[in-house]
C-alpha positions, 0 to 999 in steps of 0.5 A: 037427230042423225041415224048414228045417234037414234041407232045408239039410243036403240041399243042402249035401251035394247042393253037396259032391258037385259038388267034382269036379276036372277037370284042364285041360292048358294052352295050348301055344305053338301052339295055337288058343284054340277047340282050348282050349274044345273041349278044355275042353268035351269033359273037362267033358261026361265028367266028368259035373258038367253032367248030374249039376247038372241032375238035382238042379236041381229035385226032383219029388216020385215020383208013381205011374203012374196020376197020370202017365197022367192027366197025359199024356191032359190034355197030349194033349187040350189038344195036340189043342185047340189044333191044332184051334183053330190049323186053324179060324183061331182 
């Protein structure tokens, strides 16, 4: 199998596992449409589909600790650069 093929094959199985169904009551006679959406917001946030969406948007390769400590002294040493710029006026 080509790497084409095996990438599909995880995708569609990453896009089977979100047919998740969440029932939604309707609408009484009564009831206000922003009671709806809240209603409707609060079953989606439990079922857990946004969170479980946003964990396999984007996948990152595992790296170890020490590529990940690197990283982070590079992220502190620019943080630290551009404040310094931003107190001299640059």
């Amino acid at each position: 199998m080509t790497i084409v093929k095996l990438y599909c094959k995880r995708r569609l199985s990453l896009v089977e596992s979100f047919t998740m169904s969440i029932q939604v009551t309707r609408k009484d006679a009564k009831e206000a449409n922003e009671n709806i959406i809240r209603r409707f917001n609060r079953r989606v946030l439990q079922s857990g589909v946004i969170a479980q969406a946003k964990s396999t948007k984007r996948f990152e390769k595992p790296i170890s600790k020490t590529e990940r400590r690197k990283k982070a002294i590079i992220r502190d040493q620019r943080k630290a650069d551009k404040i310094m710029q931003i107190k001299l006026g640059k």
